[in-house]
VOFIFI-943815 format. One record per residue (C-alpha): residue in one letter; residue number from 1; x, y, z. Coordinates in steps of 0.1 Angstrom, whole numbers, plus 5000, padded with zeros to 4 digits. Example, Ala and Ser with C-alpha at 12.3 -4.5 7.8 and 13.67 -1.06 7.14 Angstrom:
% residues 2
r: A; k: 1; x: 5123; y: 4955; z: 5078
r: S; k: 2; x: 5137; y: 4989; z: 5071
END
This chain:
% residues 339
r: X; k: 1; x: 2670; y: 7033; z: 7020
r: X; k: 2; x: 2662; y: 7069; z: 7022
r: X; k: 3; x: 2664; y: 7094; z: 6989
r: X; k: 4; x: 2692; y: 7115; z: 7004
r: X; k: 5; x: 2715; y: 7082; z: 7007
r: X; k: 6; x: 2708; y: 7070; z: 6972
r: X; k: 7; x: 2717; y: 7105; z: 6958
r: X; k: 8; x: 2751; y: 7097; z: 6983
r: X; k: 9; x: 2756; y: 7070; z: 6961
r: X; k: 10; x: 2751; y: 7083; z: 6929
r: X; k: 11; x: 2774; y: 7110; z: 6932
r: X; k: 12; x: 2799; y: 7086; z: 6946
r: X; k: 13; x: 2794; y: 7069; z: 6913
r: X; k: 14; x: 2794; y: 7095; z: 6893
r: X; k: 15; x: 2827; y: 7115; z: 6912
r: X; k: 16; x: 2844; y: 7078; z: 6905
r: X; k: 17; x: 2837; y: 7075; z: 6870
r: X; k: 18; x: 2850; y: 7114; z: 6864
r: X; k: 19; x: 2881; y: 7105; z: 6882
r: X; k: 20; x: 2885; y: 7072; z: 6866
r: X; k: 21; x: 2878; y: 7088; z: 6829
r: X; k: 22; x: 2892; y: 7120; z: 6830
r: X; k: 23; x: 2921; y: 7109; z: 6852
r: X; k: 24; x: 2938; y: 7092; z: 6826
r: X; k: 25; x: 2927; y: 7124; z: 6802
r: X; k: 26; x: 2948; y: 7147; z: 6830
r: X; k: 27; x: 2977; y: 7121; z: 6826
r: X; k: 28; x: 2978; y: 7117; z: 6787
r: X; k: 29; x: 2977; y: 7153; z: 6784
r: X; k: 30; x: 3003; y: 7162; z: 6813
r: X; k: 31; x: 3028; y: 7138; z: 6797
r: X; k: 32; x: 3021; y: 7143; z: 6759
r: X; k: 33; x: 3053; y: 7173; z: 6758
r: X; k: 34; x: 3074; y: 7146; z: 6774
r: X; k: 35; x: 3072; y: 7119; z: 6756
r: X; k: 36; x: 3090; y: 7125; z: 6719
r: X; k: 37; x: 3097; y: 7157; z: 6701
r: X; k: 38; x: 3083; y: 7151; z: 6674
r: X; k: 39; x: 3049; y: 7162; z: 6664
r: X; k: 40; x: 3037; y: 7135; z: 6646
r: X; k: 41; x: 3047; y: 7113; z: 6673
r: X; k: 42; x: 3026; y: 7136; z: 6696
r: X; k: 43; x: 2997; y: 7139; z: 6673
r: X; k: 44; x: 2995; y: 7103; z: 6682
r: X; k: 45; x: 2995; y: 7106; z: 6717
r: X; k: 46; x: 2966; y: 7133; z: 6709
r: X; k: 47; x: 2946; y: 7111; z: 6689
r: X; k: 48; x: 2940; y: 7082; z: 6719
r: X; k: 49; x: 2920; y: 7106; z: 6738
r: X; k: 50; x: 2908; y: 7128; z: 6711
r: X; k: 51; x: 2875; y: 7108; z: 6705
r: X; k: 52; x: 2868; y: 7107; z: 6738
r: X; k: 53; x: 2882; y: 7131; z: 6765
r: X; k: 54; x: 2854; y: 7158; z: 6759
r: X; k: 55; x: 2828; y: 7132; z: 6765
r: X; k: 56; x: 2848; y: 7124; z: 6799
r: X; k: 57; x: 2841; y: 7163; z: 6811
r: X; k: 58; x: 2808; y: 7153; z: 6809
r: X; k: 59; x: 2808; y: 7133; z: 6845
r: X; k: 60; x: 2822; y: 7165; z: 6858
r: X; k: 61; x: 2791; y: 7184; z: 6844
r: X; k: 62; x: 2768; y: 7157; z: 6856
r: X; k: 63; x: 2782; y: 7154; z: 6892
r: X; k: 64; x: 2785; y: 7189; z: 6899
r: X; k: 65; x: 2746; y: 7188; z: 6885
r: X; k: 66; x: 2735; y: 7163; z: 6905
r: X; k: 67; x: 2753; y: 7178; z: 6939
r: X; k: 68; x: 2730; y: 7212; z: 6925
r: X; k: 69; x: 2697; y: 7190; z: 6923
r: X; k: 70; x: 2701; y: 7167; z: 6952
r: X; k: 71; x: 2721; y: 7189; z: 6980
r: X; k: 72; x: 2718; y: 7222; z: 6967
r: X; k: 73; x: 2732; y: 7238; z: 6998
r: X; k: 74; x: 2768; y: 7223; z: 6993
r: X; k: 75; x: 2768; y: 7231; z: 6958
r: X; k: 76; x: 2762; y: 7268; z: 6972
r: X; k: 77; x: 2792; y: 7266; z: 6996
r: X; k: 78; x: 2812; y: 7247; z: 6977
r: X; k: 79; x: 2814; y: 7265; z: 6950
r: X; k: 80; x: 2819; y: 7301; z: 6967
r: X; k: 81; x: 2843; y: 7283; z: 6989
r: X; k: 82; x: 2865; y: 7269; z: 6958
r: X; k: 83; x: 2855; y: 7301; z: 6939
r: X; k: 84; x: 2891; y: 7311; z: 6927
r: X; k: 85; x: 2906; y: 7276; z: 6924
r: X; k: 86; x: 2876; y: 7267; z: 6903
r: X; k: 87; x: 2879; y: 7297; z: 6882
r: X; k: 88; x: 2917; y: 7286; z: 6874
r: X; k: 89; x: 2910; y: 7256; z: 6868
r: X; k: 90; x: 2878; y: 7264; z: 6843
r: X; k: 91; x: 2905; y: 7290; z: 6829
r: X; k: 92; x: 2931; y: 7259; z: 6825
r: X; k: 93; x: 2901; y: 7237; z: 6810
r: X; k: 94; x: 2892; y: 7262; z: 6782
r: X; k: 95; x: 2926; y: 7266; z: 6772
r: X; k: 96; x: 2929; y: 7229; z: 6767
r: X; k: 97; x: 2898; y: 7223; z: 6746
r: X; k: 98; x: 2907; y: 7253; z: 6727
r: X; k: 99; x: 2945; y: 7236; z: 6717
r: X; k: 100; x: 2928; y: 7205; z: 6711
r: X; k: 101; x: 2909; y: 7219; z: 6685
r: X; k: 102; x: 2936; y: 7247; z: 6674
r: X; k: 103; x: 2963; y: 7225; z: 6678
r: X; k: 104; x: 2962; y: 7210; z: 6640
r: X; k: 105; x: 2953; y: 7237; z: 6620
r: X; k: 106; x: 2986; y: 7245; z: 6613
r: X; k: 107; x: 3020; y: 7219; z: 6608
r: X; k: 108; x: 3042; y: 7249; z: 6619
r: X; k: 109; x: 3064; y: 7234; z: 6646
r: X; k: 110; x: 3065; y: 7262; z: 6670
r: X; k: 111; x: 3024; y: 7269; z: 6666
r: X; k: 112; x: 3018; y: 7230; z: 6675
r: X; k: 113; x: 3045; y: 7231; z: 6705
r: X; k: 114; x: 3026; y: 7264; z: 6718
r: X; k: 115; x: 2992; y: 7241; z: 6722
r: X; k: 116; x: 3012; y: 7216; z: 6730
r: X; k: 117; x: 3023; y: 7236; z: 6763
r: X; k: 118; x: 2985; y: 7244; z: 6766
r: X; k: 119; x: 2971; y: 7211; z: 6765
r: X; k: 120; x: 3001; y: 7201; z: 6791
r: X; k: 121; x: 2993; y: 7235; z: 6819
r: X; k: 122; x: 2951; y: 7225; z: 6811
r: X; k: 123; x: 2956; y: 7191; z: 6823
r: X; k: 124; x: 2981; y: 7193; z: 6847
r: X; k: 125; x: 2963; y: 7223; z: 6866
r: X; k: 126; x: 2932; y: 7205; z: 6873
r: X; k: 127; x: 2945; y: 7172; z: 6886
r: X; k: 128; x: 2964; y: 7198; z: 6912
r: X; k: 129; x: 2935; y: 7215; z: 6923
r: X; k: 130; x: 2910; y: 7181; z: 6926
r: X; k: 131; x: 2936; y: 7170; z: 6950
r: X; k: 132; x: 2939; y: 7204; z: 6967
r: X; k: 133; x: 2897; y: 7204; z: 6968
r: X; k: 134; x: 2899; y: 7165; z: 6980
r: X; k: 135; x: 2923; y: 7174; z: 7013
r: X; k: 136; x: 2908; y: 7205; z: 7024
r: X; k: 137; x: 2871; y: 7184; z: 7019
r: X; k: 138; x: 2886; y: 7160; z: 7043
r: X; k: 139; x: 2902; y: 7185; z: 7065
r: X; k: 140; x: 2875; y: 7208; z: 7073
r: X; k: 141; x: 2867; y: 7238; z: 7062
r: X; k: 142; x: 2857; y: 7273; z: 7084
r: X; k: 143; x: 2818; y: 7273; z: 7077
r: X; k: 144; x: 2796; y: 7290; z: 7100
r: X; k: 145; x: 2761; y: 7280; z: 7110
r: X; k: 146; x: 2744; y: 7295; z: 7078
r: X; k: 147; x: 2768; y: 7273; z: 7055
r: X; k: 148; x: 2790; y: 7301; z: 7051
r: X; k: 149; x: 2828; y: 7300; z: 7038
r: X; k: 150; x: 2846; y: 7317; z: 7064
r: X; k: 151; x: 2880; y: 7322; z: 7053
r: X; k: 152; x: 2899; y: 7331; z: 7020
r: X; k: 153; x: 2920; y: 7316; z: 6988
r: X; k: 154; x: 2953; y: 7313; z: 7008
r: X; k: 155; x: 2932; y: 7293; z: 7033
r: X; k: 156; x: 2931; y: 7262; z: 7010
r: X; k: 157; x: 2966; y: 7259; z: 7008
r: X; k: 158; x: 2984; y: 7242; z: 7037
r: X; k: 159; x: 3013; y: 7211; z: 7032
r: X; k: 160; x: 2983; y: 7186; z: 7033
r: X; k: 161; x: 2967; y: 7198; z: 7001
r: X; k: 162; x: 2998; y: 7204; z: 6985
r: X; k: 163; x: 3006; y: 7171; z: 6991
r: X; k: 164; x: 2973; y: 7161; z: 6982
r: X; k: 165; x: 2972; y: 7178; z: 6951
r: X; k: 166; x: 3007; y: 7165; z: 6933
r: X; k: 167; x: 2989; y: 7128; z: 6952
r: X; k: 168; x: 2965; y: 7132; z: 6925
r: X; k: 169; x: 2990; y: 7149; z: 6899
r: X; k: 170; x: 3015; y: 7119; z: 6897
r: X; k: 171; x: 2984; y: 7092; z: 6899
r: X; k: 172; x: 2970; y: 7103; z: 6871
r: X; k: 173; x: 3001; y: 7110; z: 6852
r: X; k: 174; x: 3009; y: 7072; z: 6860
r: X; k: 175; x: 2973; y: 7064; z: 6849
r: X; k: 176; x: 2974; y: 7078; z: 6816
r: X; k: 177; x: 3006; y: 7062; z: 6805
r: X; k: 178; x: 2993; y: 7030; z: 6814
r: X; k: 179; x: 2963; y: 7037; z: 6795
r: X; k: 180; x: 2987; y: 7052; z: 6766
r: X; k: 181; x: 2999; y: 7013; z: 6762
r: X; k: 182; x: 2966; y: 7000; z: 6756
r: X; k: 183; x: 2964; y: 7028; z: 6724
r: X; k: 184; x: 2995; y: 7032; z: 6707
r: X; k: 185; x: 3012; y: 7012; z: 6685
r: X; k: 186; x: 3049; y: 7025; z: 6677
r: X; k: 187; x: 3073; y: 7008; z: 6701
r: X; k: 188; x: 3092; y: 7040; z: 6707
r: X; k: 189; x: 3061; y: 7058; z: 6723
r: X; k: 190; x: 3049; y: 7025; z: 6739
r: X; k: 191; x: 3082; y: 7026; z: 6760
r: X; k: 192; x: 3084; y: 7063; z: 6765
r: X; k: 193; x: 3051; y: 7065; z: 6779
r: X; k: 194; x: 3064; y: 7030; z: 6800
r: X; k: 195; x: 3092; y: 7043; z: 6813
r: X; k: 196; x: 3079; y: 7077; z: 6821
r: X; k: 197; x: 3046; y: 7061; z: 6843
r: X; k: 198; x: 3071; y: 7039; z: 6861
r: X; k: 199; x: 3088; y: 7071; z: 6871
r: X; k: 200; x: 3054; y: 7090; z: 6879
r: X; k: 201; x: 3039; y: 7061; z: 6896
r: X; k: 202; x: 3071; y: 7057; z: 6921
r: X; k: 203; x: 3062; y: 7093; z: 6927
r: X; k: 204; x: 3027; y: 7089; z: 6929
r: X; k: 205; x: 3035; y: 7056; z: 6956
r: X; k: 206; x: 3057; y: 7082; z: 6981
r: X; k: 207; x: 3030; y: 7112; z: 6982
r: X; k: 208; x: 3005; y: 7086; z: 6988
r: X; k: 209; x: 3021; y: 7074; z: 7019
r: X; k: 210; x: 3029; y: 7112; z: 7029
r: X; k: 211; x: 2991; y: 7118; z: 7020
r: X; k: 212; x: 2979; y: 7087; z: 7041
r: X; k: 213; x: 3002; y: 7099; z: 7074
r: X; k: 214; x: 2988; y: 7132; z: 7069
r: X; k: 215; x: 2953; y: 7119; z: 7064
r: X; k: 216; x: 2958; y: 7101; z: 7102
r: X; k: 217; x: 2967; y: 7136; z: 7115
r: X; k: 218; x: 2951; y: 7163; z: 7102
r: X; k: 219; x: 2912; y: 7145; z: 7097
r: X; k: 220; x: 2891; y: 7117; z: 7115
r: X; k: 221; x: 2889; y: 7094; z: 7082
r: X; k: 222; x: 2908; y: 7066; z: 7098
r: X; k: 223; x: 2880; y: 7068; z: 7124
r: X; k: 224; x: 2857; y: 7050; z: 7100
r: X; k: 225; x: 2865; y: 7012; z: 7093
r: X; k: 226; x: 2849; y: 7005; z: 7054
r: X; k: 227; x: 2869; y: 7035; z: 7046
r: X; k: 228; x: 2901; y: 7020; z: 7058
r: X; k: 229; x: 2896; y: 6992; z: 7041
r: X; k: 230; x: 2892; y: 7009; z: 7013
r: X; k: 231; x: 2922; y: 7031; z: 7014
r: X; k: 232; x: 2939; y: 6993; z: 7019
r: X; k: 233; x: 2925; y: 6987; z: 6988
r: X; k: 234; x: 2936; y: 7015; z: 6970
r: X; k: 235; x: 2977; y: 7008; z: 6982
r: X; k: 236; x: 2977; y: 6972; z: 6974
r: X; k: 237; x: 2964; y: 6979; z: 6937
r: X; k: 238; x: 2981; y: 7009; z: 6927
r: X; k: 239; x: 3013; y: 6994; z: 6941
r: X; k: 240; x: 3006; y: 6962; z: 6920
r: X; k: 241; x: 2997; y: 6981; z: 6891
r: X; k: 242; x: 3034; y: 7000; z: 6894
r: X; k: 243; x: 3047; y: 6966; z: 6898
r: X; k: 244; x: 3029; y: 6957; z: 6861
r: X; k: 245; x: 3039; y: 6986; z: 6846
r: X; k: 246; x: 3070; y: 6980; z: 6857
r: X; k: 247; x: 3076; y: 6945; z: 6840
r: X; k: 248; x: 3069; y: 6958; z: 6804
r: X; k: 249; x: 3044; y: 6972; z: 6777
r: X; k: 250; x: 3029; y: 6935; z: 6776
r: X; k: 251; x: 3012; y: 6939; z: 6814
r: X; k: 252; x: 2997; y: 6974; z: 6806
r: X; k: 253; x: 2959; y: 6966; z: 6802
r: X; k: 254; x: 2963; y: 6951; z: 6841
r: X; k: 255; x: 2984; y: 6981; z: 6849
r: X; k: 256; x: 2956; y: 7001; z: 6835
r: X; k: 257; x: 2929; y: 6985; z: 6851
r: X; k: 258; x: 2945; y: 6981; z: 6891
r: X; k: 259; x: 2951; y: 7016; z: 6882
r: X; k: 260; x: 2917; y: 7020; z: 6877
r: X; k: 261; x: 2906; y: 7000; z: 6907
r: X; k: 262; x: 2927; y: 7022; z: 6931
r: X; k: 263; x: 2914; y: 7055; z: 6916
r: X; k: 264; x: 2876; y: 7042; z: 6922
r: X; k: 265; x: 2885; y: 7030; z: 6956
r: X; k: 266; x: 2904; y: 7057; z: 6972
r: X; k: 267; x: 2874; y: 7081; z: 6960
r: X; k: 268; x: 2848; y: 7057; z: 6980
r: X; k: 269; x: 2871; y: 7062; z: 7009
r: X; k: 270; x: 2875; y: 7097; z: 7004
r: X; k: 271; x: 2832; y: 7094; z: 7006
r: X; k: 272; x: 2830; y: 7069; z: 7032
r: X; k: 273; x: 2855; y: 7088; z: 7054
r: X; k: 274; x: 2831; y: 7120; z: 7052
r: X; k: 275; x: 2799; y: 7102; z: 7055
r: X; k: 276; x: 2771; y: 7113; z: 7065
r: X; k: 277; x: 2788; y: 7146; z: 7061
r: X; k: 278; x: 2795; y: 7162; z: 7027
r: X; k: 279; x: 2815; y: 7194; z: 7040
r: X; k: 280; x: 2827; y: 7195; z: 7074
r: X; k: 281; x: 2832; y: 7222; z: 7092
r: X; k: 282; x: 2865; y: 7232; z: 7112
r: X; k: 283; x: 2844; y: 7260; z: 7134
r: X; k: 284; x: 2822; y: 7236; z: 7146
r: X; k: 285; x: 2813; y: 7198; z: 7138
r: X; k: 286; x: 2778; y: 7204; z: 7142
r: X; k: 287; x: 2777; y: 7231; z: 7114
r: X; k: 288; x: 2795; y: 7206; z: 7087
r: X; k: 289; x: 2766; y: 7201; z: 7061
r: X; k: 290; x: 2756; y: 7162; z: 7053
r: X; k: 291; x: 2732; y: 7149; z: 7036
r: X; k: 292; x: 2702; y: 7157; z: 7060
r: X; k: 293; x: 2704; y: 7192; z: 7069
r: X; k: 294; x: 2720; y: 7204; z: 7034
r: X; k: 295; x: 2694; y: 7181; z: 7010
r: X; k: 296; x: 2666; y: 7195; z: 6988
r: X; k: 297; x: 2630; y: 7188; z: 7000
r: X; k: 298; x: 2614; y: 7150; z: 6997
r: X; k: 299; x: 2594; y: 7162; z: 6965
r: X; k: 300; x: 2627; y: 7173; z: 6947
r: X; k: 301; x: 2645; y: 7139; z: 6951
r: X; k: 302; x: 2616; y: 7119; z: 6943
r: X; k: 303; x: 2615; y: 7139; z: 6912
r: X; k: 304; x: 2653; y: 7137; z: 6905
r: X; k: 305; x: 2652; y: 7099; z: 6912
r: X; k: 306; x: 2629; y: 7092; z: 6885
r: X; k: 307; x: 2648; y: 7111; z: 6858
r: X; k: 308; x: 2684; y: 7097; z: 6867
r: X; k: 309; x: 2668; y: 7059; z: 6871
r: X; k: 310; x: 2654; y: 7068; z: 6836
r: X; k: 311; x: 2688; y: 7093; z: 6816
r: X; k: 312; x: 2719; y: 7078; z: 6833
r: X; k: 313; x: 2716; y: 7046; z: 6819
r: X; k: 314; x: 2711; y: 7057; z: 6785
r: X; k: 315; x: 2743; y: 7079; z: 6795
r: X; k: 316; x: 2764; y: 7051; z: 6808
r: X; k: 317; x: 2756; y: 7025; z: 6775
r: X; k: 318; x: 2759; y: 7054; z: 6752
r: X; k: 319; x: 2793; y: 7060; z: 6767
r: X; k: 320; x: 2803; y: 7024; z: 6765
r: X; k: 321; x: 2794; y: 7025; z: 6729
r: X; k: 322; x: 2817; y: 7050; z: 6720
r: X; k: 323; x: 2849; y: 7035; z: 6742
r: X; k: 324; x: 2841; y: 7002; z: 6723
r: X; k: 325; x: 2837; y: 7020; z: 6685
r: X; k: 326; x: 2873; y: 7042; z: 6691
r: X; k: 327; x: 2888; y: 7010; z: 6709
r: X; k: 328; x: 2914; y: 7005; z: 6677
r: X; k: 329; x: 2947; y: 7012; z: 6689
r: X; k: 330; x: 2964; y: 7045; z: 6673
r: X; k: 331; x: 2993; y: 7039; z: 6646
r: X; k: 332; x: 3017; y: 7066; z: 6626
r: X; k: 333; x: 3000; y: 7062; z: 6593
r: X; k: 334; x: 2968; y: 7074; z: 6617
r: X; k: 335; x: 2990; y: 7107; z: 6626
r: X; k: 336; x: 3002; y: 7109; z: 6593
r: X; k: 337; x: 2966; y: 7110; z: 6577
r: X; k: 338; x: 2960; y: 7142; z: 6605
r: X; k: 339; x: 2990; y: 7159; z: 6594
END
């Protein structure tokens, strides 16, 4: 196995466990204004991911830093070619981290219903434009021979990654109110947030399929078989997880973790679908960059190897060690003690 394939792989890994984390993040967040008026009732929807969703950016961070180390040429054309979309959403991301921390300084309805808007647009933004960035990935993109982003903004959008982008929106709306029954405790919320990721989930089930047919047309993923298979995988789970949800509050820890499965797999087939490319190019296939021609030099890998083998396990057991310390569920005399 070659150095530029197990860089593939770990940010495979790394681009799963970001959308599996901070997917539920997007979702609490998007739903939070939704799911009762009041503010104490809110606070506790707040408080599930407050020990933890800033620690979920950091897969983010860490994938676009190993994309930087490993294939420093995409990072380069990536990130000019996304350059407005990733300034919005850095704009949107800011904004939430700043109501998150703003949001309780004050118990004046109308100041905690302004974050409260803030912490909805900052969550709901991003999970847009991953799905937008995912589609037009897939798709193609007009690079030259030098790696060069042809085109402009207005150039991303096309029905595909619209679709693609509220794909991703109602998934992860649907994924954070699953996760939402694993953490609260009042009965009200628990059904709120039930009832609403039934709704968002039914959604989430019809762009899917309009994603999937548009998938077939407009890109050559259904070309590779272990992808397919994938994307299989991802239908039957989120379907069963909606299923779950579905049947009650009682079945959301296996709603929660089909929902889960399906993120992780649909993000391998998004991989496996592009493999061994990592951009492709709509001008012409032979200028797409992959993970030869777009990779850092031998030296630089083995290098990089050596000090992911040795930090992302700390990372990954440190992580696990917080999940399990903030893993008591969230109840109003918890909210009550913030306010």
């Amino acid at each position: 196995m070659t150095l530029n394939l197990v860089w593939f792989i770990l940010i495979v890994v790394l681009f799963s466990g970001f959308f599996l984390l901070e997917g539920f993040d997007y979702g609490v967040g998007t739903l939070m204004p939704f799911l009762d008026k009041r503010e104490e009732k809110r606070t506790e929807v707040i408080m599930s991911i407050a020990p933890v969703w800033d620690g979920n950016e950091v897969w983010m961070i860490t994938a676009g830093g190993a994309l930087f180390a490993a294939f420093p040429h995409v990072y380069s054309t990536m990130f000019s070619t996304f350059y407005l979309a990733l300034f919005l959403m850095l704009v949107a991301l800011i904004l939430r981290g700043v109501a998150f921390e703003l949001r309780g300084h004050k118990t004046d309805g109308n100041w905690q219903r302004i974050w409260d808007a803030a912490i909805c647009f900052g969550s709901a933004v991003p999970a847009i434009l991953w799905g937008v960035a995912v589609t037009n990935l897939l798709r193609g993109l007009p690079i030259d021979a030098n790696m060069v982003y042809q085109g402009g903004f207005l150039d991303l959008l096309s029905v595909y990654s619209i679709v693609g982008g509220l794909t991703f929106f109602f998934v992860f709306a649907f994924h954070g109110a699953a996760f939402l029954t694993l953490r609260l405790t009042d009965h009200d919320l628990l059904e709120s947030a039930r009832s609403l990721g039934v709704r968002m989930g039914l959604l989430a089930v019809i762009f899917f399929v309009a994603c999937l047919v548009l998938t077939y047309m407009e890109t050559d993923l259904f070309l590779s078989t272990p992808a397919v298979i994938f994307m299989l995988i991802t239908a039957v789970t989120f379907i069963v997880a909606w299923l779950r949800l579905r049947s009650g509050v009682a079945a959301g820890k296996s709603a929660f973790a089909l929902s889960a499965v399906s993120i992780i797999s649909v993000t391998v087939a998004f991989f496996l679908g592009l493999f061994p490319r990592l951009m492709v190019s709509s001008l012409n296939p032979e200028w797409s960059l992959t993970i030869t021609n777009a990779a850092s030099t031998p030296y630089t890998l083995h290098i990089m190897t050596i000090a992911a083998g040795c930090l992302v396990p700390v990372v990954l057991i440190y992580q696990a060690w917080s999940y399990w310390i903030f893993r008591k569920r969230i109840t109003p005399e918890d909210a009550h003690k913030a306010h």
